[in-house]
C-alpha positions as CSV (number, residue, x, y, z in Angstrom):
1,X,15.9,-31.0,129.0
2,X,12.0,-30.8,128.5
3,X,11.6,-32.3,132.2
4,X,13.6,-28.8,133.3
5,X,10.8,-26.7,132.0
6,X,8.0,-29.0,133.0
7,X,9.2,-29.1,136.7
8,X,10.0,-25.5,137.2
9,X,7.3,-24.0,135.0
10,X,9.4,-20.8,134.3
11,X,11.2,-18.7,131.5
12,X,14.9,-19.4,130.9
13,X,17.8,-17.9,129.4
14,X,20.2,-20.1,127.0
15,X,23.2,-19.3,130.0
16,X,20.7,-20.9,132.6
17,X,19.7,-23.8,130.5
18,X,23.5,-24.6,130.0
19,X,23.8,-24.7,133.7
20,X,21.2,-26.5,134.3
21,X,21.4,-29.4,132.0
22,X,24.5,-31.3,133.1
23,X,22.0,-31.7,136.3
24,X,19.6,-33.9,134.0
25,X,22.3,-35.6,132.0
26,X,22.9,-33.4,128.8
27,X,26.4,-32.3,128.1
28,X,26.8,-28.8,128.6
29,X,28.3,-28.1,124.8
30,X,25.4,-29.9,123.5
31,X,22.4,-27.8,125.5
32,X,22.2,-25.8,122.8
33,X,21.8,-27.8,120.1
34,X,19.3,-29.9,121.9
35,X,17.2,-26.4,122.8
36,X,17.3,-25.6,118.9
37,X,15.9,-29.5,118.5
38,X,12.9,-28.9,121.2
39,X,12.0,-25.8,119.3
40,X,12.0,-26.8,115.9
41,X,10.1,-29.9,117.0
42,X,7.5,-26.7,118.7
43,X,8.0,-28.6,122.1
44,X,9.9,-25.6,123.4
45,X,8.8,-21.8,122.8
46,X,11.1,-19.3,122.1
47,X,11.2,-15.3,122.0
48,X,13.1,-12.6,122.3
49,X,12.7,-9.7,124.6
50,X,15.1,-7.0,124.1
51,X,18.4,-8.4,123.9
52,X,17.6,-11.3,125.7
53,X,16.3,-15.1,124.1
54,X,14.0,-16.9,126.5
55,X,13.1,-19.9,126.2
56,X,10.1,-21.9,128.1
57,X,7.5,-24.8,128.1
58,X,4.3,-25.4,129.8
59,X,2.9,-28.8,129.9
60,X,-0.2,-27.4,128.8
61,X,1.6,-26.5,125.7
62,X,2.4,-30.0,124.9
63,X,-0.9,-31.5,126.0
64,X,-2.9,-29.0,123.9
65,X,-0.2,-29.9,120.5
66,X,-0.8,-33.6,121.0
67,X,-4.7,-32.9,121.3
68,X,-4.5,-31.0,117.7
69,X,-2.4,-33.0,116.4
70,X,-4.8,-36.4,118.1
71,X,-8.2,-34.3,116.3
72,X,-6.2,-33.5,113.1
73,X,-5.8,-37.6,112.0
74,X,-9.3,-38.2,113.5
75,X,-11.0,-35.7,111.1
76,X,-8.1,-36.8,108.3
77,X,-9.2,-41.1,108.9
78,X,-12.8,-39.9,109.1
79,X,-12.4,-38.4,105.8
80,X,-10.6,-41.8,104.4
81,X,-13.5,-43.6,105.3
82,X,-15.7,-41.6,103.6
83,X,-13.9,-41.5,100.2
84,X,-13.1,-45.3,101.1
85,X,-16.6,-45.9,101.3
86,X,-17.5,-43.7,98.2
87,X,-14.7,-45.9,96.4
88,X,-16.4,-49.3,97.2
89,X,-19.9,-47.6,96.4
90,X,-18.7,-46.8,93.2
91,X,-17.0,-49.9,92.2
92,X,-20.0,-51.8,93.0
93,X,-22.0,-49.4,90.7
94,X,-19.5,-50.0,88.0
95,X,-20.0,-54.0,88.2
96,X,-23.8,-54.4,87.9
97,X,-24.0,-55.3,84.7
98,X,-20.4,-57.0,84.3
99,X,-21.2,-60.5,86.4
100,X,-19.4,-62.9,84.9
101,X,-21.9,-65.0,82.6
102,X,-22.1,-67.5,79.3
103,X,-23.3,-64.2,77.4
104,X,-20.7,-61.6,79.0
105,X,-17.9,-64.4,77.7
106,X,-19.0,-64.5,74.2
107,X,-19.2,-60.7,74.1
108,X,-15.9,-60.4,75.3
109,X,-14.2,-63.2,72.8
110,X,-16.2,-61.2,69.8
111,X,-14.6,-58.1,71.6
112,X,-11.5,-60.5,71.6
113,X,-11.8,-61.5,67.8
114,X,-13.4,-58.1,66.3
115,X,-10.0,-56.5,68.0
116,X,-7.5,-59.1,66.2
117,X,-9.5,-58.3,62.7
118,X,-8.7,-54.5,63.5
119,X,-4.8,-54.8,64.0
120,X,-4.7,-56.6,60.9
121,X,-6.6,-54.4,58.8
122,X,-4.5,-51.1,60.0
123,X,-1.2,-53.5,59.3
124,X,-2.7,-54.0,55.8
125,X,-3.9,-50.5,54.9
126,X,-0.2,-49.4,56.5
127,X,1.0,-51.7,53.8
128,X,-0.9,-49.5,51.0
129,X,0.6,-46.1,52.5
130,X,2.8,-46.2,49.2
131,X,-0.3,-46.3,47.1
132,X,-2.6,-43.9,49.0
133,X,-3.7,-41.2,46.5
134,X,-3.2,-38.4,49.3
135,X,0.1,-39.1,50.0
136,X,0.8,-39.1,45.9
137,X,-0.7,-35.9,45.5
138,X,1.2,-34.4,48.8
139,X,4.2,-35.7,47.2
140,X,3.5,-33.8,44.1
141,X,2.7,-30.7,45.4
142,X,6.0,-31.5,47.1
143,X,8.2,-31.8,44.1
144,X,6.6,-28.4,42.7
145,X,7.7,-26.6,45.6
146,X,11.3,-28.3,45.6
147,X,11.7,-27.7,41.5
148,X,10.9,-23.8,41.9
149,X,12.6,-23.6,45.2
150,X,15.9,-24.7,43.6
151,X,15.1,-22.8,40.4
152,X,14.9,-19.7,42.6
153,X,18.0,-20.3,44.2
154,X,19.5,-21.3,41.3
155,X,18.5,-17.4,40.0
156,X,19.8,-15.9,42.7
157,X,23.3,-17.7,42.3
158,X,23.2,-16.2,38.8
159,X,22.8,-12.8,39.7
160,X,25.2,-12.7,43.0
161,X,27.6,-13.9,39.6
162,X,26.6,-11.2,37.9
163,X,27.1,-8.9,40.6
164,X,30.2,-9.8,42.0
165,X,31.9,-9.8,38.3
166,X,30.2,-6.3,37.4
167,X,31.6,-4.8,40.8
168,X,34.7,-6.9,40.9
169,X,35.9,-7.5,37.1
170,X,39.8,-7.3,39.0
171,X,39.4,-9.9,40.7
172,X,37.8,-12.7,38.4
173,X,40.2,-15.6,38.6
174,X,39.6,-15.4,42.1
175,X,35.8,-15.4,41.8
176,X,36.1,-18.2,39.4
177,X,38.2,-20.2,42.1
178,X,35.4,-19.3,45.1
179,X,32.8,-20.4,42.9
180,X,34.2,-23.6,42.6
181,X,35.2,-24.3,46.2
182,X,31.2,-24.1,46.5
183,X,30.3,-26.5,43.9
184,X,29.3,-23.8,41.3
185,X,30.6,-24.9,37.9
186,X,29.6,-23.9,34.5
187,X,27.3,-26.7,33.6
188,X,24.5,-25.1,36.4
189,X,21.2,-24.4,35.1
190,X,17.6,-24.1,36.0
191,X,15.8,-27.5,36.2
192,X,13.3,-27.9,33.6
């Protein structure tokens, strides 16, 4: 289909294209899809004048893509060498001082051993966590938050009582029976 605009060097309507390409080999039902292929891939140009669609491509065209597109990964490998190059540059700036040597090997065992004494002290004070006096006095502060937490609560049980049997004194059996569903009993109190 792209050899039919090449050739003729014209402007083409879809009708004409669909007479034309069972001459070069394309089924006529498919010319159109294979049009919409050529222009998505921008090897065919497309616009439309009035009501018409034409349709056309210039070998130019394709010679000046294929230069852009040539002058695009030049400039894109040119850059790849460059940050290649910065990479190596850099690496090798990161190794002076780290050739291998008796004295770089003792460093790093120390590193080695001074790393194994660290682990175990961290397992060992994790072992103390139970002991450590800030997580006792946390704990305290804790419970006194908890106690007056629940003696609040506990208060305002009392007084929803209160309330309900001072607006409701007909219905106090069934108050009585609500209360316990909930777990209310008459041995509640406030904690000491």
């Amino acid at each position: 289909m792209l050899q039919i605009f090449y050739d003729s060097q014209d402007f083409f309507l879809l009708r004409e294209l669909e007479k034309l390409g069972p001459k070069k080999g394309v089924i006529s039902q498919s010319v159109k899809d294979v049009i919409q292929s050529l222009v998505d891939d921008d090897l065919v140009l497309k616009d439309k004048i009035g009501s018409s669609v034409y349709f056309w491509s210039l070998p130019s065209c394709a010679g000046n893509q294929l230069r852009n597109a040539y002058s695009k990964l030049e400039s894109d490998l040119k850059q790849c060498k460059k940050r290649y190059a910065e990479l190596i540059n850099h690496r090798d700036s990161l190794m002076k001082g780290r050739e291998d040597s008796d004295e770089r090997e003792t460093a790093l065992e120390d590193l080695k051993a001074i790393e194994l004494e660290h682990d175990k002290l961290k397992d060992e004070i994790s072992r103390y966590a139970d002991n450590d006096p800030a997580a006792l006095e946390a704990m305290k502060n804790a419970i006194e938050v908890a106690h007056s937490a629940a003696n609040r609560w506990t208060d305002n049980i009392f007084t929803l009582q209160h309330w309900c049997s001072t607006n409701f004194p007909e219905a106090k059996e069934q108050l009585v029976h609500m209360y316990n569903e909930a777990g209310i009993t008459d041995d509640l109190d406030y904690l000491q």
